[in-house]
C-alpha positions in Angstrom: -46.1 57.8 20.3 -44.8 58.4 24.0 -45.2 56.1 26.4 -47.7 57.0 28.8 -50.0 58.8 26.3 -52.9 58.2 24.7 -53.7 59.7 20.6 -57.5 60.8 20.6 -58.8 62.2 17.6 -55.4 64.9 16.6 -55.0 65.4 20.5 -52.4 63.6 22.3 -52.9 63.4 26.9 -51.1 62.2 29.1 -52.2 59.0 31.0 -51.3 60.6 34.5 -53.1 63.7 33.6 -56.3 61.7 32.5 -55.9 60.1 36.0 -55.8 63.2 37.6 -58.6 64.3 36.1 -60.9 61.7 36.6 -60.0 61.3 40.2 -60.5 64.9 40.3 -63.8 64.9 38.9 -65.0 61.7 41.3 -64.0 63.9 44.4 -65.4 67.0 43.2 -69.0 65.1 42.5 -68.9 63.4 46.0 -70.0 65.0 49.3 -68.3 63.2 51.7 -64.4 63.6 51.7 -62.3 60.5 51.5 -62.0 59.0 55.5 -58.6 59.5 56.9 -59.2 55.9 59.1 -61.6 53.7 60.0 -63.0 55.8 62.9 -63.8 58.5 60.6 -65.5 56.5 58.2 -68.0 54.7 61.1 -69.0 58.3 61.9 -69.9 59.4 58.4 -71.4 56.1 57.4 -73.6 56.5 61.0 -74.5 60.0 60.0 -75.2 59.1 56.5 -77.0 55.8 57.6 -79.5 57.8 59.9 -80.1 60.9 57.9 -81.4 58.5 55.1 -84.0 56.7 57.2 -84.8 60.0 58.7 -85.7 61.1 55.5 -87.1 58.4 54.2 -89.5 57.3 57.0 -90.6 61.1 56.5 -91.2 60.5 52.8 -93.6 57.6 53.9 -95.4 60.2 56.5 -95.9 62.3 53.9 -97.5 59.7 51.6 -99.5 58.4 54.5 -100.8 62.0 55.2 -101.6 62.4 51.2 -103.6 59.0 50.9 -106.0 61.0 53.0 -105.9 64.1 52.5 -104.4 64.1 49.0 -107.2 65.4 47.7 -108.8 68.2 50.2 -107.7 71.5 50.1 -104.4 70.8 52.5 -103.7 68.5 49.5 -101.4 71.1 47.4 -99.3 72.0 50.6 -98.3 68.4 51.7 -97.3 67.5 48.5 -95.2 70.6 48.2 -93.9 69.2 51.5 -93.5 65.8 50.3 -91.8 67.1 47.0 -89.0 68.8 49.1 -88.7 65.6 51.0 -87.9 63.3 47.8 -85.7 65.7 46.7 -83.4 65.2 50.1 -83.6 61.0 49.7 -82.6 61.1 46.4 -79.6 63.2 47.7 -79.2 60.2 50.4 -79.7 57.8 48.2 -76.9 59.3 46.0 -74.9 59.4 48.8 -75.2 56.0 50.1 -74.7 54.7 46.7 -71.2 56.6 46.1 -69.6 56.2 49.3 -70.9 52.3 49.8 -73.0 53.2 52.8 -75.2 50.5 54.2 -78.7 51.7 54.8 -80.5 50.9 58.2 -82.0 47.3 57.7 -84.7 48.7 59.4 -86.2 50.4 56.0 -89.1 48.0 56.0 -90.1 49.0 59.4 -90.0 52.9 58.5 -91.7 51.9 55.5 -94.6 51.0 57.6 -95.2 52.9 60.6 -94.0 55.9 59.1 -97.0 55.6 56.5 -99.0 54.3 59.3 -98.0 57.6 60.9 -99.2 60.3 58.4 -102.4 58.7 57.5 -103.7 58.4 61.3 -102.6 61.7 61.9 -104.3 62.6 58.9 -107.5 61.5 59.9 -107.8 63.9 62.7 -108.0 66.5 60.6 -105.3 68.5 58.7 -104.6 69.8 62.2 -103.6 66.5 63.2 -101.7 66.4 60.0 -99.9 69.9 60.6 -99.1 68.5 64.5 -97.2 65.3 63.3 -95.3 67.7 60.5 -94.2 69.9 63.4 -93.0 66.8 65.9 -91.4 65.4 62.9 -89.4 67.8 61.5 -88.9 69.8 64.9 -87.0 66.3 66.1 -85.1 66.3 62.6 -84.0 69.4 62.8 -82.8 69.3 65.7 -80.8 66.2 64.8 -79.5 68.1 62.0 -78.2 70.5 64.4 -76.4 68.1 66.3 -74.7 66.9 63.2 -73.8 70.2 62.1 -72.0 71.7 65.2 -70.3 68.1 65.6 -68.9 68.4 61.6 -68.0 72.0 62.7 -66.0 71.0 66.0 -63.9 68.7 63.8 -63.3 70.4 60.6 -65.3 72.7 59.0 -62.9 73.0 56.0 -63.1 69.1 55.5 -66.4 69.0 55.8 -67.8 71.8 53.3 -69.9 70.0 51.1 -71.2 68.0 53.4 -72.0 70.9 56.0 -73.7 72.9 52.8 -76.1 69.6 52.3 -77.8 68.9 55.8 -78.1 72.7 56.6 -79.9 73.3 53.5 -81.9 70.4 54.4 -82.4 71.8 57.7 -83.8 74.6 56.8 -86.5 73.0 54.5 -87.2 71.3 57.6 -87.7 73.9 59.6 -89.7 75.9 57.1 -92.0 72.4 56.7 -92.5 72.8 61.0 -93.5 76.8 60.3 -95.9 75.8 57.9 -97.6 73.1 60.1 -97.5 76.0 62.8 -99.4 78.6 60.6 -102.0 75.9 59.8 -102.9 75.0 63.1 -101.1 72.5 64.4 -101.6 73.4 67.5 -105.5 73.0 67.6 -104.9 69.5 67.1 -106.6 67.3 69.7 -104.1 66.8 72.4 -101.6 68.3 70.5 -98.9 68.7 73.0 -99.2 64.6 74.1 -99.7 63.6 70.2 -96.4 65.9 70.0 -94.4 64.3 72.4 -95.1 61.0 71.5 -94.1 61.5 67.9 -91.3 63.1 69.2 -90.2 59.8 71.3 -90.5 57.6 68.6 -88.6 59.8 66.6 -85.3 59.8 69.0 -85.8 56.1 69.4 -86.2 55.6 65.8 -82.4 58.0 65.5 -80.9 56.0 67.9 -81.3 52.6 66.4 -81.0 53.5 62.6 -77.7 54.8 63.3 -76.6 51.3 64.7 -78.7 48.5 62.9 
């Protein structure tokens, strides 16, 4: 036999080819490209780092607002909600996993006062539910935004998978704040101050998860 090939069954491949494939295959099931330096790699590791707590803090919201209302007939709706939101960590989480991304250390904290978050507004009223969906995912879509026209400043060609993910993602998370609109957010009791202070915490919350 050749050197530099390997007999399988009556089929005889080439070594090089097998590692072409293969590293072929590894970049075609990843969504971030391969960094060029090490500047490139902080950013996407940030963006990465922060979308994941984003997402996962709004899992936790969506549990909190469930262990309350689970059961009432808003119950069906927030868990279609919450559905489309495990569906995006799990993407994250994927993510994270491939391309060695550390998550925030603040997960625990998220963990908490993002369940914290859902079930108090829950016990409003599904109104009070509906305005914390609306704050929520009117900040992360916004922040998807931002991440989207930055990718496209840079390269959009380089960053095609990656640009596919968070605006699909986007969308789901504006649909979630159209929803909460149509159900009343805004008779919520003090709806525009509960808004703004969800909103607050949620920029803060951006802002460190990208770092720690």
């Amino acid at each position: 036999m050749l050197k530099g090939t390997v007999k399988t069954g009556s089929r005889v491949f080439s070594t090089s080819l097998m590692r072409q494939c293969v590293c072929k295959d590894a970049r075609a099931y990843s969504v971030l490209p391969v960094p060029r330096d090490e500047e490139e790699e902080a950013m996407l590791h940030r963006m990465m780092r922060v979308d994941h707590a984003g997402e996962y803090g709004a899992n936790r919201i969506y549990a909190g607002q469930m262990a309350v209302l689970g059961r009432t007939q808003t119950g069906p709706l927030i868990q279609h909600m919450w559905d489309q939101e495990k569906r995006h960590l799990a993407k994250f989480n994927e993510i994270l996993a491939e391309n060695r991304v550390r998550p925030t250390f603040l997960l625990p904290l998220w963990n908490i006062s993002g369940f914290l978050l859902g079930a108090s507004s829950a016990l409003l009223g599904k109104e009070g539910a509906m305005a914390c969906t609306v704050a929520v995912e009117e900040s992360i879509s916004e922040h998807y935004n931002s991440q989207i026209r930055a990718l496209m400043e840079q390269d959009p060609d380089r960053y095609t998978e990656l640009l596919q993910v968070i605006k699909e993602f986007r969308d789901e998370e504006m649909e979630h704040h159209d929803t909460g609109l149509e159900q009343n957010a805004e008779s919520a009791p003090g709806y525009w101050l509960l808004k703004a202070v969800i909103q607050l915490g949620c920029k803060a919350a951006i802002r460190v998860s990208e770092r720690v």
